[in-house]
C-alpha positions in Angstrom: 16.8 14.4 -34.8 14.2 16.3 -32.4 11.8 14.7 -34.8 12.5 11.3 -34.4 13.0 11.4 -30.7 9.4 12.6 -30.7 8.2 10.2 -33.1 10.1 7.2 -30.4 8.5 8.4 -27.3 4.8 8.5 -28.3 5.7 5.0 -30.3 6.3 3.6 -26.6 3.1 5.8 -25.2 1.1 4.1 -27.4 2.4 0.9 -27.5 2.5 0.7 -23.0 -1.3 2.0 -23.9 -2.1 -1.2 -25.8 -1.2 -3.8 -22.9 -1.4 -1.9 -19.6 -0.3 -3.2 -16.2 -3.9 -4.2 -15.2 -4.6 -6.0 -18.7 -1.4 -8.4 -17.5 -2.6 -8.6 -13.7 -6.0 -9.8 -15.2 -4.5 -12.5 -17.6 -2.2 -13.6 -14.9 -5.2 -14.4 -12.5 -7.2 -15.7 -15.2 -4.3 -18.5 -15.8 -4.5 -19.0 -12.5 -8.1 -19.6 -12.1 -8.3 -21.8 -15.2 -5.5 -24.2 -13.9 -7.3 -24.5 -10.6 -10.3 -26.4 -13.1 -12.9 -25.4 -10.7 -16.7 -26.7 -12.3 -18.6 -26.7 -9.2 -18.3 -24.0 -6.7 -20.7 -21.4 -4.7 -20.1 -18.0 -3.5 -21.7 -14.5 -2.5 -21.8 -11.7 -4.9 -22.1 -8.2 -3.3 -23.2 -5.7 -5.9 -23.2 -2.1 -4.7 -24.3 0.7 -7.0 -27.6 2.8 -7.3 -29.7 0.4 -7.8 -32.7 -0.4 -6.6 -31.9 -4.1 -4.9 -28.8 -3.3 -3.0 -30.2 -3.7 0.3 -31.0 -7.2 -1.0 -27.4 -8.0 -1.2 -25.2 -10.5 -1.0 -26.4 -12.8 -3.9 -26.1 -16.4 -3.1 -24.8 -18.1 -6.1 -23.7 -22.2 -6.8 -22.7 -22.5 -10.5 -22.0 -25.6 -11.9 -20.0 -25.9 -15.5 -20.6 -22.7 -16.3 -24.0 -22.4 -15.9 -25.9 -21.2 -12.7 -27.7 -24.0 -10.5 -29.0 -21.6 -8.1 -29.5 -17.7 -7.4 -31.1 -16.1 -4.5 -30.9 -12.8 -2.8 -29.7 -12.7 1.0 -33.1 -13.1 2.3 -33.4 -16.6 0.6 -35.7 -15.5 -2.4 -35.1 -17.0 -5.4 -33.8 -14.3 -8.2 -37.1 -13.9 -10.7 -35.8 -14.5 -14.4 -36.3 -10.8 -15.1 -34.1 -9.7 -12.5 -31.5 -12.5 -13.2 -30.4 -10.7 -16.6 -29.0 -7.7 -14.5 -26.8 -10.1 -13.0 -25.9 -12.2 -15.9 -22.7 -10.2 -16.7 -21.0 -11.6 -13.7 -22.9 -14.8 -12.0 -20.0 -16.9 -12.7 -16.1 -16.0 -12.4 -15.7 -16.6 -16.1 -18.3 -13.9 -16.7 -17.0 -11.8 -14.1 -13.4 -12.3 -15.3 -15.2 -10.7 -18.7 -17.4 -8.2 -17.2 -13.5 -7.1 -15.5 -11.6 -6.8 -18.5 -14.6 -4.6 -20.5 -14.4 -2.5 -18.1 -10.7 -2.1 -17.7 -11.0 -0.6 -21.2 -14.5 1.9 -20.8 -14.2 3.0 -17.2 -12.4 6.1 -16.2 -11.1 4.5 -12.9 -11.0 0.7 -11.8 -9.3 -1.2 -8.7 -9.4 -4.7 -8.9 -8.4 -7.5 -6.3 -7.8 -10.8 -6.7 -7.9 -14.1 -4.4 -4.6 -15.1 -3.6 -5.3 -18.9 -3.9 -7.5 -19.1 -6.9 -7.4 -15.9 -9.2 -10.5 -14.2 -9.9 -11.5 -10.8 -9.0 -12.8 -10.6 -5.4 -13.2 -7.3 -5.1 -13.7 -4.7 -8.6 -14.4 -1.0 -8.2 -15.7 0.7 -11.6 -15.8 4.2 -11.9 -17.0 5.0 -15.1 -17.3 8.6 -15.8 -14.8 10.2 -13.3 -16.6 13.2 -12.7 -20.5 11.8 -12.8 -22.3 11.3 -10.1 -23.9 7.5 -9.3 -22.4 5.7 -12.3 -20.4 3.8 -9.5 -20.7 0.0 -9.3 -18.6 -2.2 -7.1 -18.8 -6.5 -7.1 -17.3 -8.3 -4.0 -17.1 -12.3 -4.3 -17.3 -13.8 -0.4 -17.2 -17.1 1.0 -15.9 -18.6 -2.4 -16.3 -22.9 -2.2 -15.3 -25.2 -5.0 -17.9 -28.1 -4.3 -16.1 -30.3 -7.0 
C-alpha cells in the first residue's frame, strides 16, 4: 500500500512538471495575441544583459507580417545586419512569444508579464544559471502600436 501511494504521488509530480502554471499563462496570452490578428505594428525592445550595446537601448522596431520593416537603436542608427542576428530571437512578438517559452524550460528562474489588452510578453526576466554571475537577460516591449 505504502508502495503505491508512493508510486501516485511522484505520478502527479511528474505529470504537474509536464504543463506547469507558466507553460498555461503563455498559451493563454498567445491565444490572446493571435485573435487580436495584429500584421502591422511598432514597438521598443529594451534588452538588458551584459552586453556590449545596452546603453544603445531601446530598439525601435515596426514589423510588418512577420517580417521586420525597420530596426534601429535609440540613437536612430540603423541595426547593421551582423548585429541584427543577436536580436533575431525576439524582433517580432511571435519570435518573442518563442524565445519565452524556450526559456521557460532552460532557465533556472523566469518572471514573465504580459499586456493586458493584447497578450505578449512585455516584460521577461531570464535567469539562467541561478547561482552564475551575468548570465542575466531581461526584454521589455514599450510603446506597443498596431499600425494595421
Amino acid at each position: 500500500m505504502k508502495k503505491l501511494l508512493v508510486s501516485t504521488i511522484l505520478f502527479a509530480i511528474l505529470l504537474s512538471a509536464c504543463s506547469p502554471p507558466a507553460n498555461l499563462e503563455l498559451t493563454r496570452n498567445q491565444e490572446k495575441w493571435q485573435m487580436a490578428n495584429i500584421s502591422h505594428y511598432r514597438f521598443r525592445l529594451a534588452v538588458t544583459c551584459f552586453c556590449p550595446f545596452s546603453q544603445r537601448m531601446p530598439l525601435a522596431i515596426e514589423v510588418e507580417n512577420g517580417r521586420v520593416v525597420s530596426m534601429v537603436y535609440s540613437d536612430g542608427t540603423p541595426v547593421p545586419d551582423n548585429e541584427r542576428e543577436f536580436f533575431a530571437q525576439y524582433e517580432t512578438i511571435n519570435a518573442l512569444f518563442g524565445y519565452t517559452k524556450d526559456s521557460i524550460a532552460k532557465a533556472d528562474e523566469i518572471q514573465i508579464q504580459y499586456d493586458g489588452a493584447y497578450g505578449f510578453p512585455s516584460g521577461v526576466q531570464i535567469d539562467f544559471i541561478k547561482n552564475a554571475i551575468d548570465d542575466e537577460l531581461s526584454l521589455y516591449v514599450q510603446s506597443f502600436e498596431p499600425l494595421n
